[in-house]
Biopython code that builds the backbone (N, CA, C, O; Angstrom):
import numpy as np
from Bio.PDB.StructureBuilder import StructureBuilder

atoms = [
    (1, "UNK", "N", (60.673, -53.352, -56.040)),
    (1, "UNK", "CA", (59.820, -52.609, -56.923)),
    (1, "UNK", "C", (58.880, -51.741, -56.104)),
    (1, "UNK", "O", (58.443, -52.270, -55.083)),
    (2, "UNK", "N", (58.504, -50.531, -56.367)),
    (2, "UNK", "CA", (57.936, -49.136, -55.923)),
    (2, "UNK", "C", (56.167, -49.662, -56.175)),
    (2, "UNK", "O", (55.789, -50.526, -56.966)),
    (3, "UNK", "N", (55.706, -49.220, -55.673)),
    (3, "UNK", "CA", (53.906, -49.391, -56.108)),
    (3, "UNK", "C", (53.568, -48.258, -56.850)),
    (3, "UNK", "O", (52.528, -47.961, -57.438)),
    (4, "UNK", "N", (54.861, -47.554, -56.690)),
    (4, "UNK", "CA", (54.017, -45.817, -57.937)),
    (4, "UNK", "C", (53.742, -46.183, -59.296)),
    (4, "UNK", "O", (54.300, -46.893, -60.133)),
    (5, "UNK", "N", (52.541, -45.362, -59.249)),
    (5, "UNK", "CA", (51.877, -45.100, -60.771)),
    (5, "UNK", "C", (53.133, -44.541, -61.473)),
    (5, "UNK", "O", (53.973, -43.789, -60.979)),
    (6, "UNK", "N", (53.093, -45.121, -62.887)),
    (6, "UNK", "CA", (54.110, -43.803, -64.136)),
    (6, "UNK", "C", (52.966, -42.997, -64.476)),
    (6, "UNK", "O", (51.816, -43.436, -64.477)),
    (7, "UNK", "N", (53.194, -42.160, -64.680)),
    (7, "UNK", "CA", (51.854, -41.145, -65.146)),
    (7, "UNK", "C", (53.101, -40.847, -66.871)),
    (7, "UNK", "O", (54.299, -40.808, -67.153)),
    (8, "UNK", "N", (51.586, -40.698, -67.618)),
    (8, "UNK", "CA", (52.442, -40.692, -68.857)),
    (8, "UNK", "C", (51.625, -39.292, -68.927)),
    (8, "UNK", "O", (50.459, -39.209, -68.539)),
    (9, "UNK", "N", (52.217, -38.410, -69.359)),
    (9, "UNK", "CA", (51.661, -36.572, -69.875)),
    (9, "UNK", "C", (51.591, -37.274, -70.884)),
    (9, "UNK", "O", (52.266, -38.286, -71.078)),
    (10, "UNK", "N", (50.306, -36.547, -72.048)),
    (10, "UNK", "CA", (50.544, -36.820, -73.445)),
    (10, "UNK", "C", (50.054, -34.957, -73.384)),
    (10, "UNK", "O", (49.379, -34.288, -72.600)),
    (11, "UNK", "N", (50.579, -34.749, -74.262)),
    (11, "UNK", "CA", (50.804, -33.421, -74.755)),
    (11, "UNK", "C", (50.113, -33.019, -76.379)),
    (11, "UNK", "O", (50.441, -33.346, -77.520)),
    (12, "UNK", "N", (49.030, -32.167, -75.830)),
    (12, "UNK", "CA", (48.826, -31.737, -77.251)),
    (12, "UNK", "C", (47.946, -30.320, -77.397)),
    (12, "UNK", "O", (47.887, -29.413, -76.567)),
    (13, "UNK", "N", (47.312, -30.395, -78.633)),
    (13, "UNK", "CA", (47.098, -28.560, -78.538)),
    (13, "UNK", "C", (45.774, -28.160, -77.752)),
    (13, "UNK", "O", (45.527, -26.975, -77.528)),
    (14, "UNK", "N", (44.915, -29.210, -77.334)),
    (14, "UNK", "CA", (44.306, -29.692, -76.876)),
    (14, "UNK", "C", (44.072, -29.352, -75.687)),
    (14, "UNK", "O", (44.751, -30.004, -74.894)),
    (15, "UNK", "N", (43.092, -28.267, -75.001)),
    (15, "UNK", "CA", (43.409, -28.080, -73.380)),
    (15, "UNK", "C", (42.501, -29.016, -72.757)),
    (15, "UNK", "O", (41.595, -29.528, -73.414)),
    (16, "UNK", "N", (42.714, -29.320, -71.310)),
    (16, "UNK", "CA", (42.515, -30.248, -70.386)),
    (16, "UNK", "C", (41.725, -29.981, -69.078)),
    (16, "UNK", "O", (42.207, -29.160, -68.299)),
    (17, "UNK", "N", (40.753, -30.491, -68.813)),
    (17, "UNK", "CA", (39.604, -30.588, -68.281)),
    (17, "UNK", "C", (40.331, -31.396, -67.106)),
    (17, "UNK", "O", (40.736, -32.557, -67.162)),
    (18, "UNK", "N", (40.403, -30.456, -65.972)),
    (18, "UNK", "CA", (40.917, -31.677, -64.741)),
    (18, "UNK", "C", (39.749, -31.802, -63.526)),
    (18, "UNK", "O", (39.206, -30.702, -63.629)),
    (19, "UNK", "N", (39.304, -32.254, -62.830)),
    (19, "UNK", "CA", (38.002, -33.013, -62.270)),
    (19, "UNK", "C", (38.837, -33.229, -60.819)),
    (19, "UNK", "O", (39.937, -33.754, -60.989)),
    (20, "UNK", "N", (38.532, -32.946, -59.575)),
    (20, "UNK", "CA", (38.267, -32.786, -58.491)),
    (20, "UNK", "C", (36.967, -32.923, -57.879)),
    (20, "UNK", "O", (35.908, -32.405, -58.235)),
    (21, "UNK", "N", (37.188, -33.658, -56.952)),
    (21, "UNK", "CA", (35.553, -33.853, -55.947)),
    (21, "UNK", "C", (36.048, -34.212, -54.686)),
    (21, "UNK", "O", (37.163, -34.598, -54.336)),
    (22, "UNK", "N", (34.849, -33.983, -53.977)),
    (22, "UNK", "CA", (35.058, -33.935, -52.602)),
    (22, "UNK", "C", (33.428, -34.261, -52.386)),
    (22, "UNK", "O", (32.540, -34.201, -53.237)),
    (23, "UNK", "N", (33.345, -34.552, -51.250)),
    (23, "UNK", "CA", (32.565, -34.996, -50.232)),
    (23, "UNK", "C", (30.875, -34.476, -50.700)),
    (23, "UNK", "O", (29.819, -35.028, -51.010)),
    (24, "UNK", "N", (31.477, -32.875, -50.500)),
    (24, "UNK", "CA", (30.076, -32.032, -50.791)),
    (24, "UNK", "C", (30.361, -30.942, -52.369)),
    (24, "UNK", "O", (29.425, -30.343, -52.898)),
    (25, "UNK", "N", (31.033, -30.914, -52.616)),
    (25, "UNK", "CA", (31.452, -30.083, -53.985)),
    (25, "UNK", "C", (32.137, -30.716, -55.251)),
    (25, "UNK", "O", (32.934, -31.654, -55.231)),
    (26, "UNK", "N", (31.740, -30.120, -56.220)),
    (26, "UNK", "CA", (32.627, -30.637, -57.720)),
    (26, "UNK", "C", (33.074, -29.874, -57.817)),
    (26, "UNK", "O", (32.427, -28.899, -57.435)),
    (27, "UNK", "N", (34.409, -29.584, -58.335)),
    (27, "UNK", "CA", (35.481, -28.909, -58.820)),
    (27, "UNK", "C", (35.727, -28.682, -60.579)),
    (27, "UNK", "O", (35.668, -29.874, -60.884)),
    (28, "UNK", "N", (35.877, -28.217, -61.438)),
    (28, "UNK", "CA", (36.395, -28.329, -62.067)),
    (28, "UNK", "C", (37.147, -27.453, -62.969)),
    (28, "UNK", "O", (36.539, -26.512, -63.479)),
    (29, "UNK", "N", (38.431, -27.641, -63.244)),
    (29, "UNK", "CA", (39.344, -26.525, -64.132)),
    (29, "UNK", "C", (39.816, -27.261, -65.467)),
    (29, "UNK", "O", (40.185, -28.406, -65.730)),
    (30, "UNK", "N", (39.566, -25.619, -66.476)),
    (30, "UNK", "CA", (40.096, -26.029, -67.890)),
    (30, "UNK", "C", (41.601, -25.269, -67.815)),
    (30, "UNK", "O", (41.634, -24.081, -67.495)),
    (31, "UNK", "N", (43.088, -26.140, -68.183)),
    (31, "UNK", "CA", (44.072, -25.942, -68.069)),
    (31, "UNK", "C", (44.742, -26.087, -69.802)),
    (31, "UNK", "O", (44.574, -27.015, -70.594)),
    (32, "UNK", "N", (45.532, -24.794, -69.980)),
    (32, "UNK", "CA", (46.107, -24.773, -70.915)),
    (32, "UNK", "C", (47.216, -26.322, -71.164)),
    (32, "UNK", "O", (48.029, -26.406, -70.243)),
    (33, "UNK", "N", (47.321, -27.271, -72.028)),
    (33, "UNK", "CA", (48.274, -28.132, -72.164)),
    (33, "UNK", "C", (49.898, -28.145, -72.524)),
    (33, "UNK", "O", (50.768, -29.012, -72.442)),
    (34, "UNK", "N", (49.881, -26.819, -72.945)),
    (34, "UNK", "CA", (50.938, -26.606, -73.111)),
    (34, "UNK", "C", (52.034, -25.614, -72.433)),
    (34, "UNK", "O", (53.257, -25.709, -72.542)),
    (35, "UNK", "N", (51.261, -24.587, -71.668)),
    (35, "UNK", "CA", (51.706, -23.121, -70.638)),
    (35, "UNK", "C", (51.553, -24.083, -69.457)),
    (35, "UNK", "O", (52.387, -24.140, -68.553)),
    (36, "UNK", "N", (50.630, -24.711, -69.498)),
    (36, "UNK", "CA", (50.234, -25.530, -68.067)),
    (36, "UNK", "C", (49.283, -24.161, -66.626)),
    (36, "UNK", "O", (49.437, -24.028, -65.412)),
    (37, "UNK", "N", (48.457, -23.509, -67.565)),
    (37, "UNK", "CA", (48.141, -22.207, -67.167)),
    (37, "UNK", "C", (46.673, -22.369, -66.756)),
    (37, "UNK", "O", (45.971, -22.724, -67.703)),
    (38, "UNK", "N", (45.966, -22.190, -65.497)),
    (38, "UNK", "CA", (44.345, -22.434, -65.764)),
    (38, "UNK", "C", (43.721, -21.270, -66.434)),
    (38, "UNK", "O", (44.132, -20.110, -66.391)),
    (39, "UNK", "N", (42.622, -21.740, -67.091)),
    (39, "UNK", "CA", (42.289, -20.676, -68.184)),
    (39, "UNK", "C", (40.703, -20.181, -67.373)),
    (39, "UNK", "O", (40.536, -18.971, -67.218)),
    (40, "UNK", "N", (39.626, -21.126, -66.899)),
    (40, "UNK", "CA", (39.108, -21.011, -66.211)),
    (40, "UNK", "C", (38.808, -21.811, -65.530)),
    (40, "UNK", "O", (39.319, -22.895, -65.813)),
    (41, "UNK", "N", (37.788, -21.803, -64.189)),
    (41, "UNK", "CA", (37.628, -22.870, -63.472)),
    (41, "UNK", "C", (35.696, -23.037, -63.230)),
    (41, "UNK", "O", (35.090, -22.307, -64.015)),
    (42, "UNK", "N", (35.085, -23.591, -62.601)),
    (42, "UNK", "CA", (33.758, -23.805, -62.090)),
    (42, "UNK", "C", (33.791, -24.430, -61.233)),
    (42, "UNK", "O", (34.726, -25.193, -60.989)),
    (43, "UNK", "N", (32.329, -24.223, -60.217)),
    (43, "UNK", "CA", (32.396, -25.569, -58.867)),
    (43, "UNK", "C", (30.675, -25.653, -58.881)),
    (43, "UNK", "O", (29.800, -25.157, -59.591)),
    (44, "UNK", "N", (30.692, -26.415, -57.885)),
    (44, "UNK", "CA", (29.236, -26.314, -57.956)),
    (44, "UNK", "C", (28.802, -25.601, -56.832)),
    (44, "UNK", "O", (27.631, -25.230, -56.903)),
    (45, "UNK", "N", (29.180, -25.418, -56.206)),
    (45, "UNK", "CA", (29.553, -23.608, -55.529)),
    (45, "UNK", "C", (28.805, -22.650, -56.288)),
    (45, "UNK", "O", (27.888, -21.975, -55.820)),
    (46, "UNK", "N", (29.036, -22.626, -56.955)),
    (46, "UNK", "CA", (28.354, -21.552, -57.755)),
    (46, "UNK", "C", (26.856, -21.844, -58.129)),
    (46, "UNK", "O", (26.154, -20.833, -58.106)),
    (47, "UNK", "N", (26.256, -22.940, -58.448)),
    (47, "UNK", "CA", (24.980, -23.428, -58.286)),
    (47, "UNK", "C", (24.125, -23.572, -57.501)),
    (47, "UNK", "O", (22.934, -23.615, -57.807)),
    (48, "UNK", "N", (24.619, -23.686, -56.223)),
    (48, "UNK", "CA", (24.698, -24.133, -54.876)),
    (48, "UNK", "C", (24.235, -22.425, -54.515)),
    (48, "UNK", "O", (23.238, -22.512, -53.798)),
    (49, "UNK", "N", (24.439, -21.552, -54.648)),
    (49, "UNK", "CA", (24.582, -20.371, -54.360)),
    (49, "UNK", "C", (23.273, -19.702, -54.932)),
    (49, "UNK", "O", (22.579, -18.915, -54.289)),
    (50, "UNK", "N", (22.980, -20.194, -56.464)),
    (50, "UNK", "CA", (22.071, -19.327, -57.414)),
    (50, "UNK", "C", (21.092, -20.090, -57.344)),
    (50, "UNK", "O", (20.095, -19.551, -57.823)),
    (51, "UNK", "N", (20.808, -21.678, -56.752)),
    (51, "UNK", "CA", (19.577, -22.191, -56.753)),
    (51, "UNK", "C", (19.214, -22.329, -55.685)),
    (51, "UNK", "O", (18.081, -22.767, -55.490)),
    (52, "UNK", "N", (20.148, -21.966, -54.519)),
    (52, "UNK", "CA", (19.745, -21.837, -52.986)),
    (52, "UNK", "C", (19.264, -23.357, -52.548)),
    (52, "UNK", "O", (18.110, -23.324, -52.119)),
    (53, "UNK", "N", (19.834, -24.661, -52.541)),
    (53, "UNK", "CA", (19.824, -25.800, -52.826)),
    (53, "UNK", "C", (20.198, -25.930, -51.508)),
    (53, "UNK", "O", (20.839, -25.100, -50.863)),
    (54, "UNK", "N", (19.685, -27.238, -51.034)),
    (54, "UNK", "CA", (19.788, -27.332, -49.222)),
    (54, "UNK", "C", (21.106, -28.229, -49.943)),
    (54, "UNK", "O", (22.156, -27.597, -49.826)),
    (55, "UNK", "N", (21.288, -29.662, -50.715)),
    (55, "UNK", "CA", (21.961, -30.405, -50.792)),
    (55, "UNK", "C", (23.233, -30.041, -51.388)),
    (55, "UNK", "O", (23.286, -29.026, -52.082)),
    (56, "UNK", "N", (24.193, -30.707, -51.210)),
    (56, "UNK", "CA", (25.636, -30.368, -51.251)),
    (56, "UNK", "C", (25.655, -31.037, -53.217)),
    (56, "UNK", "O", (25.772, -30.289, -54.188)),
    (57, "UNK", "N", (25.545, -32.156, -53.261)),
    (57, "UNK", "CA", (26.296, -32.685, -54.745)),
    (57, "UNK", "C", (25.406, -33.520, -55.397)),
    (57, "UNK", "O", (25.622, -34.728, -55.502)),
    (58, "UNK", "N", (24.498, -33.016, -55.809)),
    (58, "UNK", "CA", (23.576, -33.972, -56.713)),
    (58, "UNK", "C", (23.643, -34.353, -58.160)),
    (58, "UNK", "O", (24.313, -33.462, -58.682)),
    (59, "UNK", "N", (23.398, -34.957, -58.795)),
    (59, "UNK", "CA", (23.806, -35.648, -59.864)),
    (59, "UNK", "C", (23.207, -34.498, -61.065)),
    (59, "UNK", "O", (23.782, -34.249, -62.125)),
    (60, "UNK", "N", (21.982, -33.919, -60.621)),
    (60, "UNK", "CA", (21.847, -32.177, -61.819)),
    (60, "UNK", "C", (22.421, -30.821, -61.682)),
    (60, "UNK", "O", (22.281, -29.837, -62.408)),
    (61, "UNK", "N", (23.401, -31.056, -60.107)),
    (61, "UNK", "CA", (24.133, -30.036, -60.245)),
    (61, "UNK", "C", (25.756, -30.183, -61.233)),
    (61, "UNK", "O", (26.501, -29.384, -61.801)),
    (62, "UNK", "N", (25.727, -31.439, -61.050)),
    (62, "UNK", "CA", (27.536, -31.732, -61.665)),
    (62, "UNK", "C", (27.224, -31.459, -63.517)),
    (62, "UNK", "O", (28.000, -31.150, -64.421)),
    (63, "UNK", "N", (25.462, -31.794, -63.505)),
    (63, "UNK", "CA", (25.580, -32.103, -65.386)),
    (63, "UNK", "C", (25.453, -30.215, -65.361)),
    (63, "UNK", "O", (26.059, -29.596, -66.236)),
    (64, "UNK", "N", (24.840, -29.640, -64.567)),
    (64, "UNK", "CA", (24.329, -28.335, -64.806)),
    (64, "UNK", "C", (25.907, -27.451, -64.924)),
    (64, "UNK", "O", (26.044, -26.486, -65.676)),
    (65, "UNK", "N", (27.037, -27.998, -64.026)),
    (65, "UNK", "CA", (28.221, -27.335, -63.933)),
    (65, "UNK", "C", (29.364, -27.907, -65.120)),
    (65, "UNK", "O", (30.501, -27.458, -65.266)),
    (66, "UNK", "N", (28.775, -28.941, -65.858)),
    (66, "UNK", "CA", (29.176, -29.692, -67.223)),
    (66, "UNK", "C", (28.619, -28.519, -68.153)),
    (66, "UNK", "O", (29.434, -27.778, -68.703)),
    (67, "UNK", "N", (27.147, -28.321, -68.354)),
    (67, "UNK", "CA", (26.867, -27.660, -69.618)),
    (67, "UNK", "C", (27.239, -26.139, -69.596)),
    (67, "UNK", "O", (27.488, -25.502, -70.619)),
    (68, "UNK", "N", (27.260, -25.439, -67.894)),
    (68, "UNK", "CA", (28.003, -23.834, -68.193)),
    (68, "UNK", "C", (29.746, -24.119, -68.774)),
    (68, "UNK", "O", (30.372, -23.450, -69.596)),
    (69, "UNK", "N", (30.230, -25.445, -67.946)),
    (69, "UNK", "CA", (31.613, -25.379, -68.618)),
    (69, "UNK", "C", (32.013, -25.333, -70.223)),
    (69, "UNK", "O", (32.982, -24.963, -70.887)),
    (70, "UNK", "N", (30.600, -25.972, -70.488)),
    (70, "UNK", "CA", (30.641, -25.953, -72.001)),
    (70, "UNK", "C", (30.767, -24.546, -72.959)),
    (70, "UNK", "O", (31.463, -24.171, -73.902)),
    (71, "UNK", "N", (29.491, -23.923, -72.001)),
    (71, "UNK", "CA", (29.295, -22.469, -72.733)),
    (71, "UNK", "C", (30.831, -22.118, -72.425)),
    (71, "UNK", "O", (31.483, -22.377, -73.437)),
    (72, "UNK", "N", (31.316, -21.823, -71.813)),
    (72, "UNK", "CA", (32.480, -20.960, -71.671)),
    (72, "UNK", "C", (33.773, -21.682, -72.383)),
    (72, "UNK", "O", (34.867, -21.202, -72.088)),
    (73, "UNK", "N", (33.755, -22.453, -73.015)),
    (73, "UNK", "CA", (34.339, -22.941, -73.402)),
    (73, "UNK", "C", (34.154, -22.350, -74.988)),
    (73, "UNK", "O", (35.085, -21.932, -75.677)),
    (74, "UNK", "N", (32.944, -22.407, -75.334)),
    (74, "UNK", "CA", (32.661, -21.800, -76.499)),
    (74, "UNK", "C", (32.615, -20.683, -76.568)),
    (74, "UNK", "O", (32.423, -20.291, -77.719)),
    (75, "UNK", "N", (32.700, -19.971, -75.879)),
    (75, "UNK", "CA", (33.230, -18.191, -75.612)),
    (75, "UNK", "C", (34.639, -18.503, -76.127)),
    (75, "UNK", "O", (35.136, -17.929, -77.095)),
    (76, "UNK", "N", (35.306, -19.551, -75.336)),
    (76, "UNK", "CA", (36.779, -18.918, -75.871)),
    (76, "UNK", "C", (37.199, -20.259, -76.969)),
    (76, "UNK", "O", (38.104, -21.071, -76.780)),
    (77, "UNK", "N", (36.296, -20.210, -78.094)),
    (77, "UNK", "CA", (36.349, -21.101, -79.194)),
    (77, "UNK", "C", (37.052, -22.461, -78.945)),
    (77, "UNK", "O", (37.907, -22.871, -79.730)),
    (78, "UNK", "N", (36.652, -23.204, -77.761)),
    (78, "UNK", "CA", (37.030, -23.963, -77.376)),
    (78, "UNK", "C", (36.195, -25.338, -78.074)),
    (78, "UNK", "O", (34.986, -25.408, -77.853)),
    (79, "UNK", "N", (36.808, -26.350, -78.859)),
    (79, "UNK", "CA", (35.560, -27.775, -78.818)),
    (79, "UNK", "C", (35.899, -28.674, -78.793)),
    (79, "UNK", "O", (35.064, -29.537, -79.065)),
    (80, "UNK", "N", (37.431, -29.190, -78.437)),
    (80, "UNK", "CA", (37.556, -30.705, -78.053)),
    (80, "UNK", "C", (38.946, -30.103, -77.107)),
    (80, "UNK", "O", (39.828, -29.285, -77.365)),
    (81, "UNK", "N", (38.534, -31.233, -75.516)),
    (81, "UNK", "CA", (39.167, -31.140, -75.038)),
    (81, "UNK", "C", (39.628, -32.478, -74.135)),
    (81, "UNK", "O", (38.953, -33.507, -74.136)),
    (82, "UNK", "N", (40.919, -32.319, -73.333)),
    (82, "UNK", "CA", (40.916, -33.847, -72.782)),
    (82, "UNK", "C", (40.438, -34.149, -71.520)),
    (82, "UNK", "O", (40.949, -33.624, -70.530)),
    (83, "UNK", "N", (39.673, -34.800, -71.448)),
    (83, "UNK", "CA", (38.981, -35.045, -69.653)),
    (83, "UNK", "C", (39.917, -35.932, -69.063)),
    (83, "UNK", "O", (40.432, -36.957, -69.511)),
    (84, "UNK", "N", (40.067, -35.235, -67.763)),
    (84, "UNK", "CA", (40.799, -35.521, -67.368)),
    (84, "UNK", "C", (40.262, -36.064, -65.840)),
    (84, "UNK", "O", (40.235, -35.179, -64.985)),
    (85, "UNK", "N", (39.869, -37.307, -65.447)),
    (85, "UNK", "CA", (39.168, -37.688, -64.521)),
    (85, "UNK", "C", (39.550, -38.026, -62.621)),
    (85, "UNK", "O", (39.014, -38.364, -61.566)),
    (86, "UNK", "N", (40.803, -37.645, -63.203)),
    (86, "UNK", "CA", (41.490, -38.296, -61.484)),
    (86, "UNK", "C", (41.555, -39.743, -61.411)),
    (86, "UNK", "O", (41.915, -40.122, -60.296)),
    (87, "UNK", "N", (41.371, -40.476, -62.064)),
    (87, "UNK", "CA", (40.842, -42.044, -61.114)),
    (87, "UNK", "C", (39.756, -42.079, -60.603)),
    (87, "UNK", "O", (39.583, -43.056, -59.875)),
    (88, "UNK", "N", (38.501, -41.026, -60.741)),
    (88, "UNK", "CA", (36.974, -41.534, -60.622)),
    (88, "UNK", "C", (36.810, -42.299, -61.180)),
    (88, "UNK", "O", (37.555, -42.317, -62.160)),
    (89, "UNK", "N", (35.892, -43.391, -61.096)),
    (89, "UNK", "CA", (35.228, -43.839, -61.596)),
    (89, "UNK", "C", (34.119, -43.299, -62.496)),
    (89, "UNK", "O", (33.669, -42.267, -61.999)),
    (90, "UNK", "N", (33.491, -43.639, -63.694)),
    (90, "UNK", "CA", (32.680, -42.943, -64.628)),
    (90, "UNK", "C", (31.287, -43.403, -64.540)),
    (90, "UNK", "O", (30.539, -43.500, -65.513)),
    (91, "UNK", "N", (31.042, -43.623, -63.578)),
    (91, "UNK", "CA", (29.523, -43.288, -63.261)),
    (91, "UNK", "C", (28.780, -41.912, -62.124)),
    (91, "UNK", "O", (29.353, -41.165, -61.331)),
    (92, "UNK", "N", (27.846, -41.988, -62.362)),
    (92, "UNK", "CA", (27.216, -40.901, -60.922)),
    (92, "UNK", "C", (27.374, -39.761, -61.874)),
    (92, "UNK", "O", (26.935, -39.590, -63.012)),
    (93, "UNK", "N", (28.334, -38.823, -60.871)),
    (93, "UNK", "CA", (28.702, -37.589, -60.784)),
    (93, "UNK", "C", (28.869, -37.042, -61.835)),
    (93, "UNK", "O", (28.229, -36.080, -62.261)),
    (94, "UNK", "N", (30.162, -37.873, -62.599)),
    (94, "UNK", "CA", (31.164, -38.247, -63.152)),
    (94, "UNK", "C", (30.661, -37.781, -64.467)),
    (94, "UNK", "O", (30.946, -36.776, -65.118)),
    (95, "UNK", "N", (29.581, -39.071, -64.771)),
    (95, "UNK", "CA", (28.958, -39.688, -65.848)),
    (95, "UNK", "C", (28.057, -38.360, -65.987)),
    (95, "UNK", "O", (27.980, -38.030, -67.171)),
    (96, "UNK", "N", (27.473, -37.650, -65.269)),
    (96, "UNK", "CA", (26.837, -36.559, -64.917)),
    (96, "UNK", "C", (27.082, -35.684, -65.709)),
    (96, "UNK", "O", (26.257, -35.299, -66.538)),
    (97, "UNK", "N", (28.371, -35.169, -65.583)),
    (97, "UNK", "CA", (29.234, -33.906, -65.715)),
    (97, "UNK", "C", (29.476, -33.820, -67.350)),
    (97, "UNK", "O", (29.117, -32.886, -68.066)),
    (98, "UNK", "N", (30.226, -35.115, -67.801)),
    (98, "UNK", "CA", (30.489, -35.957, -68.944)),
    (98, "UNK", "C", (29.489, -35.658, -70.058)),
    (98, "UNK", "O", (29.830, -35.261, -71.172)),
    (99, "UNK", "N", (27.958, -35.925, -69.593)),
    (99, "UNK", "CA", (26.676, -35.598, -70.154)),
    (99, "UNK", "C", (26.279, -34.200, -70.214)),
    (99, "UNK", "O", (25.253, -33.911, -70.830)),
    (100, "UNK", "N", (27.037, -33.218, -69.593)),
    (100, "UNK", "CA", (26.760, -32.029, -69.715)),
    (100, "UNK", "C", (27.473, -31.636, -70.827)),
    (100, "UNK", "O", (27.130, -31.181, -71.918)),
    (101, "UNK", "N", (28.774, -31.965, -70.215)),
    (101, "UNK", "CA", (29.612, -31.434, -71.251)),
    (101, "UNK", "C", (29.533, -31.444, -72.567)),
    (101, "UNK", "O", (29.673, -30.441, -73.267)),
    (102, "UNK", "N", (29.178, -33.202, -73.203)),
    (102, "UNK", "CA", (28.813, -33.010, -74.609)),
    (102, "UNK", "C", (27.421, -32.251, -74.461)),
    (102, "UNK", "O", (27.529, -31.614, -75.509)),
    (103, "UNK", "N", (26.188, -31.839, -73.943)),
    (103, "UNK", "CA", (24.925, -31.011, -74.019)),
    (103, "UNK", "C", (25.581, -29.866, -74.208)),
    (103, "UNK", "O", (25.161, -29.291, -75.212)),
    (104, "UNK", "N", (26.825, -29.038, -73.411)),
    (104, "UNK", "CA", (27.176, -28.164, -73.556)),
    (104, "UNK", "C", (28.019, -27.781, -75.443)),
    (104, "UNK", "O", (28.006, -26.710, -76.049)),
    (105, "UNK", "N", (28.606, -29.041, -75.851)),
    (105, "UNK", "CA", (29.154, -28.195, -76.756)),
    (105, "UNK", "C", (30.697, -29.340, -77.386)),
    (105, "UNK", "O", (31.219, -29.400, -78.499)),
    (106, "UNK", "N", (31.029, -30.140, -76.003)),
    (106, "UNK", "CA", (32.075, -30.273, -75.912)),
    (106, "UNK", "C", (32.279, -31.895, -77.090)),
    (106, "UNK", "O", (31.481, -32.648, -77.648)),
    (107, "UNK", "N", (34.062, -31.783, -76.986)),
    (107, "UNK", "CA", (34.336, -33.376, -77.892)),
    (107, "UNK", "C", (35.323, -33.749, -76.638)),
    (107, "UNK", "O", (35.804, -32.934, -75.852)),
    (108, "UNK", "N", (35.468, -34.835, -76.634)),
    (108, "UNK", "CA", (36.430, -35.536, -75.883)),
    (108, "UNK", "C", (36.492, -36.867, -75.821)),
    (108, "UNK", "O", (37.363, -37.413, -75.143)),
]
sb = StructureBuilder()
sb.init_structure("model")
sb.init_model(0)
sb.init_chain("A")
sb.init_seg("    ")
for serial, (resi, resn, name, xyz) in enumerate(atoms, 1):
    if name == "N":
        sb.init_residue(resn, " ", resi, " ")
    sb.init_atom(name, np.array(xyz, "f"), 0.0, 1.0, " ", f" {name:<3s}", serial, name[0])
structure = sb.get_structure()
């Protein structure tokens, strides 16, 4: 017997919130579920940039890069989508981002 994960796709009309992190940055892209197309993306790169922030990943930059994902989401009449976490764990960052997202707008 193999140790691989089955990954089950569930498929629906529903686009998908996929979550990347690293060391010093959050990642995150909204992906069409069905084209399998990214529609847009955010990092905290971009925060990091406009608040001139010495620190790399703090827990009000991930919610702050949660609630713009939100707005833009509602630009493109977006309001429930599937989070899609990697195998983080759902605290910190995570839990952070999560909290933006519904501040921003979002269902999931």
């Amino acid at each position: 017997m193999s140790n691989k994960k089955k990954i089950k796709f569930v498929i629906k009309n529903y686009p998908r919130l996929i979550l990347k992190r690293s060391n010093k940055f959050f990642y995150v892209q909204i992906v069409d579920n069905l084209t399998f197309k990214v529609l847009f993306s955010y990092s905290t790169l971009y925060f990091l940039n406009k608040l001139k922030q010495k620190k790399y990943l703090t827990c009000k930059s991930s919610f702050l890069v949660g609630k713009q994902i939100g707005k833009l989401c509602s630009q493109y009449h977006i309001k429930k989508i599937i989070f899609d976490r990697n195998n983080y764990l759902y605290h910190g960052h995570v839990k952070a981002l999560a909290n933006g997202l519904r501040s921003g707008g979002l269902i999931f």
